[in-house]
Steps between C-alpha positions, in 0.01 A plus 500: 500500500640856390563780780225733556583788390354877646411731243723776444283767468325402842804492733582870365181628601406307834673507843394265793454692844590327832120414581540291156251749342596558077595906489487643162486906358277717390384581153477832311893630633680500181398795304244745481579648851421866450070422511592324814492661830756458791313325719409235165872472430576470855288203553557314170849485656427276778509071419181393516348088604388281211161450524334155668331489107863486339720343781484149396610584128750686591650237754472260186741727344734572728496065586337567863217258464 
């Protein structure tokens, strides 16, 4: 049987906290910035949790499961 491997794209955008809860970024940070406000920008910065909806997908790509 092959290795399983952990698609490449995933492990660049997901971090595991130390609860074991999938942390991941916001959208909308890249351009367009100027019709943002502060306070937008501000909070887009902050890692957000994978929802409960999308956790088991992404654990199947980073080989959690």
């Amino acid at each position: 049987m092959p290795k399983m491997k952990t698609v490449s794209g995933a492990k660049k955008r997901f971090k595991l906290s130390g609860s074991g809860k999938i942390k991941r970024k916001h959208a909308f940070k890249s351009h367009i910035l100027t019709k943002k406000t502060k306070k937008q920008k501000r909070n887009l910065t902050l890692w957000g949790t994978v929802s409960k909806a999308d956790e088991s997908n992404v654990k199947l790509m980073l080989n959690m499961k």
